[in-house]
N, C-alpha and C positions, 0 to 999 in steps of 0.2 A: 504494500500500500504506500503511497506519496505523501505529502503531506498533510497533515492532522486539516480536516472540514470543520470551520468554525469562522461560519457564517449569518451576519444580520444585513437582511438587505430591507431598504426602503421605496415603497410603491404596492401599485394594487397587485397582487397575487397574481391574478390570474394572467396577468402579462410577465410578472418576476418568474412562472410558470414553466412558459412558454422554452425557452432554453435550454431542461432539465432536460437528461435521456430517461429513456423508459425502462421500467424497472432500474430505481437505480438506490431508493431511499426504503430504509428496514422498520420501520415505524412514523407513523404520523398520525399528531393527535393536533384537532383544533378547536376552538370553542369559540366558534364564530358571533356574531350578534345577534342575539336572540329574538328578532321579530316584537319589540318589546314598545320601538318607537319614543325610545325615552331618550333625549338629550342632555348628556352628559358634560356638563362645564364643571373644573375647578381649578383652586389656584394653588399653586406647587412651586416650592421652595421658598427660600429669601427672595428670588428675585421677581417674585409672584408671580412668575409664568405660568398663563393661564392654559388646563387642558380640555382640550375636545374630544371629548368621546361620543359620535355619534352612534347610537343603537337604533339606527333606522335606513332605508334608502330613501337616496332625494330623488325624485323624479322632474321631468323637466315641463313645466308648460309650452303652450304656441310662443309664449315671449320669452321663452329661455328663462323662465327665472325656478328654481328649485323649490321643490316642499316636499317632504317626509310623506311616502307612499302607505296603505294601511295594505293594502291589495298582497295578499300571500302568494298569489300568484306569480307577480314579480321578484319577491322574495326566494319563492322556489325556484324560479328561471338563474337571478342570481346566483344561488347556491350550486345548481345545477351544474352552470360553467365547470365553476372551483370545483367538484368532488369528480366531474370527469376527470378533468387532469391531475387530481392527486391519485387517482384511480392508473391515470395511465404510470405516473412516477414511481408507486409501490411496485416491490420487488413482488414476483411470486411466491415467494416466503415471508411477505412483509403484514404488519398488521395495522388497521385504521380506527381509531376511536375519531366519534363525533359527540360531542358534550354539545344539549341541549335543555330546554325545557317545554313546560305544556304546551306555550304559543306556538309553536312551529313541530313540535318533536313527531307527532303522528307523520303529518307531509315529509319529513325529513326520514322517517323509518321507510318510506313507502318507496322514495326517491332512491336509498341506498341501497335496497335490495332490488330496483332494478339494473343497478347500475354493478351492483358486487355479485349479484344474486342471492336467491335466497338462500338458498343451500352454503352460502358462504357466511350470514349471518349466524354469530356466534354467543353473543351474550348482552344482555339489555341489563350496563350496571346503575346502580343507585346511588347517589352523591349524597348519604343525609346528611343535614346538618340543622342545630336550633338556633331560629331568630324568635323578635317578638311578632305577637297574633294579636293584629287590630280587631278585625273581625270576629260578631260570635255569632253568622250566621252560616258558614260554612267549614268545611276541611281546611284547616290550616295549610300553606305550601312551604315546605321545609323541604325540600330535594330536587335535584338535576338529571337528568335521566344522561346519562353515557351510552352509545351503540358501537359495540365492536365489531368489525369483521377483519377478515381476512381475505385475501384473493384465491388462494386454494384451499388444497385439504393437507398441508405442510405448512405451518409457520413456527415458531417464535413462540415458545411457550412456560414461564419458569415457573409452575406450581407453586413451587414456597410461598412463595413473592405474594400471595393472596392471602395467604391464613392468617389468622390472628387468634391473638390468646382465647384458650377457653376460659369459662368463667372459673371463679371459686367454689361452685357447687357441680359447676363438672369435673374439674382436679380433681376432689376430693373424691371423686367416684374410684381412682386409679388409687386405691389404699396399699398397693402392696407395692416393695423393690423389691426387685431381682440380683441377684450375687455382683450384677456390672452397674448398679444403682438406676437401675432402669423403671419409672412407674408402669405398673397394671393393674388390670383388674381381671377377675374370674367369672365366666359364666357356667351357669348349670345343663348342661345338655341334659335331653328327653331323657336319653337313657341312662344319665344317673351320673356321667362321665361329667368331667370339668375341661373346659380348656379357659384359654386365657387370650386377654386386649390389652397389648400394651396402649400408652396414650401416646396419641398424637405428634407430632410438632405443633400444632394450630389445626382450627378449623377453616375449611375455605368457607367464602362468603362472595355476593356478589351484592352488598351493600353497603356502604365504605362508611361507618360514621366516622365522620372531621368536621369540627369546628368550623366556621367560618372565621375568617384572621379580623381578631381582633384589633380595635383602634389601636392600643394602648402595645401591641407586637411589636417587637423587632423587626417581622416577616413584610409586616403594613408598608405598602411604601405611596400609596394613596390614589392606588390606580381604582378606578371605581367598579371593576369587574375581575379584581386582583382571586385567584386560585388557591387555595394551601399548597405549599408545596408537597405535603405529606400525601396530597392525592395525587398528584404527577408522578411521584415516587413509584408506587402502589403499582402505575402502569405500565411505569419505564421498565421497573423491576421486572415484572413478566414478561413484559414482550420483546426486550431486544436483549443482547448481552453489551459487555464491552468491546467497546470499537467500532460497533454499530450505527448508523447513521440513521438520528431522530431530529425530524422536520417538524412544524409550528408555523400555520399557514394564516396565523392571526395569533399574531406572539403577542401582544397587548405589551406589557412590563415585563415580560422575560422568564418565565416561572417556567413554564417547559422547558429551552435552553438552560437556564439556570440549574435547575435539578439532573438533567441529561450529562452537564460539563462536571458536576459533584460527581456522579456515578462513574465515568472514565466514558462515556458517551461522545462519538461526534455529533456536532447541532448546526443547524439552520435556522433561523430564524425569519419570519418575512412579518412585516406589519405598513398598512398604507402612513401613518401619521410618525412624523420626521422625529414629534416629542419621543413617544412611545420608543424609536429605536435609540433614542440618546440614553431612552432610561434604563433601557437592556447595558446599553456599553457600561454606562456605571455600576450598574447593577454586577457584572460580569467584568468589570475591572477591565474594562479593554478600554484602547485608546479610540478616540472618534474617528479615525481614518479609516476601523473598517467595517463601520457602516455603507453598503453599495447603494447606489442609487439616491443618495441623499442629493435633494435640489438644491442645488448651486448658481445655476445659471438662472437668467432674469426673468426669463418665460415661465421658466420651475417655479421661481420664488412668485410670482405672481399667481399664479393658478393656485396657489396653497388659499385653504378657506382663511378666516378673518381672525381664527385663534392662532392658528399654527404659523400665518405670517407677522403675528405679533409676538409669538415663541422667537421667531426668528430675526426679529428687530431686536429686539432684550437681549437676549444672546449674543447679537452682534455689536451692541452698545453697551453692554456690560453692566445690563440691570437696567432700569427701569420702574419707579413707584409711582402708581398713579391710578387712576380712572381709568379701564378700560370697556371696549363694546365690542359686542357680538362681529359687528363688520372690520375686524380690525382696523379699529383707532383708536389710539392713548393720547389722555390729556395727563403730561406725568411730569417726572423728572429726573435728569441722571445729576446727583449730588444735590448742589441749589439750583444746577441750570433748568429752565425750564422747558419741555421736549410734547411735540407735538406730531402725531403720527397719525396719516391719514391713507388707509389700503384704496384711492383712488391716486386724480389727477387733480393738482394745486393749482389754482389760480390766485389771481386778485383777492378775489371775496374773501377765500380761504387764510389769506396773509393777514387782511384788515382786520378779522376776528382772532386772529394771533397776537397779533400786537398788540392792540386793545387790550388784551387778558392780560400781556406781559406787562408791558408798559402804564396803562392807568391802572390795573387792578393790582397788579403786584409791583410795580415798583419799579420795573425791572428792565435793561436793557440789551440784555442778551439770550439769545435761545436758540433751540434747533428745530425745524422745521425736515421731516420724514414725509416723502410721497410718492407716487411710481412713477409720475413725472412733474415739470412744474411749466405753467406757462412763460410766452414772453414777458407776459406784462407782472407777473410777477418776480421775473429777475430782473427786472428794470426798477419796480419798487423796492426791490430791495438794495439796490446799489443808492436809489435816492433816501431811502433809510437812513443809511451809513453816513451818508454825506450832510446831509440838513437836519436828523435828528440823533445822530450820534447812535443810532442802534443799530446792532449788528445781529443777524438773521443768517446762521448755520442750515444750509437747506443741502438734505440729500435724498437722492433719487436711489432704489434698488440697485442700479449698477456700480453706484458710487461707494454702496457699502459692500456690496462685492468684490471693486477693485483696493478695498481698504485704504477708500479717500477721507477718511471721518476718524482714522487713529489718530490724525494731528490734535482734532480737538480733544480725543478722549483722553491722550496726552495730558493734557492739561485740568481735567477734574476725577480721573483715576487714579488712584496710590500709585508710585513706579513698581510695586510689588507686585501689583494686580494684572495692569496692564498686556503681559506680556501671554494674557490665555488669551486675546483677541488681536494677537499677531501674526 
């Protein structure tokens, strides 16, 4: 074998997909978004970098503008794409878990036995775990359904790896050791004769109770659809060995990777959102270069939705406090300067209400001005600024903090300590 596969790539799957050969990957598991339609914003770390987790599809109207589809249909067709070609990339001896729940999990069982067949379908496991119960008019919803298969009638299968302890009243049934310190127990045959059960290692199960990761964990790191790793375990342990090559075709935060690289596992990792794979590299102590696919270029950085290119302002300006919205724009600040970020196109009007803010409400005559592009007439006002009001107006465009036109000023309100991670 070549070099150790340890891989996190950035972009939609089913295109990051497309390049893999067939049969080539020994396990894959994903738990993809659950048809749940719930929008996921929050704000992560010091430098309040805001996350996006959308658990929905957008769909597009007659005027191109997006909204979160309810239609399972679409859903299905979506999912559809993605499990063909993980279908194509598992090995013939390779095994597929799909972690779901109620909204979708029927259409998703039906989908994957046409696709694996049925005869390949192996096991429907249970993810229990306790929250709290609002409701007292129905069945509480405390579990995930998991669907495994397999492509043949050969895979990947480590027994142990599933048992878990028997209780304290099944132990105690094994009352006797044997001369090698062995527990059993005896039973009474018909005919009067005895023979003997030793106990177990564990019982199998195909019902995993775990916790959900507490706030207050170490594990926590505040992904809003974050896994125990002790149920990843669980999976990995049976279905692959070491050296083995396990894929995550919706890595969220990194918890399959993560768990895969502890066991001596090779991993892959794919996730569309730029945040998500920065969190793996940390998570997994690797350096940011090798994230693939991560957008760089201006077209990239523009087409990212209004969290993720505000992710990617903050990061690129080294922090960021302030006010943000949904369409990426920050009214904020990096130190005392005050910084103004707009995911359109700057003109005039957009200057005049800057300044304003700056200058008669705070005081103040200096700031930075973030946009994808700016007009003429607003870099002509800003040289008349400078010149007749003594204010001076930092304005950069997407390519200018690309080509790392904007260190000069950070230069000047970042620690020289600091500076040097946005070099």
């Amino acid at each position: 074998m070549g070099d150790k596969i340890e891989r996190i790539i950035c972009g939609d799957n089913l295109k990051v997909l497309e390049p893999f050969d067939n049969e080539s990957i020994d396990l894959i598991y994903i738990d993809p978004p659950f048809f749940t339609n719930k929008h996921y914003a929050k704000i992560w770390g010091d430098k309040e970098e805001t996350l996006q987790f959308a658990d929905r599809w957008i769909t597009k109207d007659k005027n191109g503008s997006g909204r979160a589809s309810k239609d399972i249909n679409i859903y299905s067709k979506w999912m559809k794409l993605r499990i063909d070609e993980l279908y194509r990339i598992l090995k013939k001896t390779g095994s597929f878990y799909l972690h779901c729940d109620y909204h979708a999990n029927a259409h998703l069982r039906i989908m994957c036995d046409q696709i694996f067949g049925v005869k390949n379908f192996r096991s429907e496991l249970i993810w229990s775990y306790e929250k709290p119960t609002a409701s007292k008019k129905k069945y509480p919803r405390k579990h995930d359904t998991i669907f495994f298969y397999t492509k043949s009638k050969k895979w990947t299968f480590n027994f142990d790896a599933i048992l878990v302890e028997f209780t304290d009243e099944s132990k105690s049934r094994y009352n006797k050791i044997d001369e090698n310190g062995r527990a059993y127990k005896t039973y009474r045959n018909k005919d009067g004769t005895y023979r003997i059960a030793y106990k177990p290692k564990g019982k199998p199960v195909d019902i995993f109770t775990i916790p959900f990761i507490q706030n207050n964990s170490k594990e926590r790191l505040g992904y809003p659809t974050q896994k125990p790793e002790a149920l990843l375990e669980k999976i990995i342990k049976a279905s692959s060995n070491k050296g083995d090559i396990v894929l995550d075709a919706f890595c969220g935060c990194g918890t399959t990777i993560s768990v895969a690289k502890r066991l001596g596992r090779q991993w892959i990792g794919i996730d569309v959102s730029p945040t998500a794979c920065r969190l793996m590299v940390k998570r997994l102590n690797k350096k940011i270069s090798i994230i693939e696919g991560l957008p760089i270029k201006e077209s990239e950085i523009k087409e990212l939705n209004g969290y993720e290119f505000q992710n990617w302002i903050i990061r690129e300006m080294g922090g960021i406090t302030g006010k943000k919205g949904a369409d990426g724009g920050i009214d904020g600040n990096i130190g005392n300067m005050l910084v103004q970020v707009k995911k359109s196109n700057a003109g005039r009007h957009q200057l005049d209400a800057f300044v304003g803010m700056l200058a008669l409400r705070e005081g103040k005559k200096e700031g930075i001005f973030i946009a994808l592009q700016f007009s003429t007439n607003f870099r002509i006002e800003v040289a008349r600024l400078k010149q007749d009001n003594d204010i001076t107006i930092h304005y950069f465009d997407v390519n200018d903090i690309i080509n790392k036109k904007h260190l000069k000023i950070l230069k000047e309100i970042i620690p020289k300590g600091e500076i040097k991670k946005y070099i």
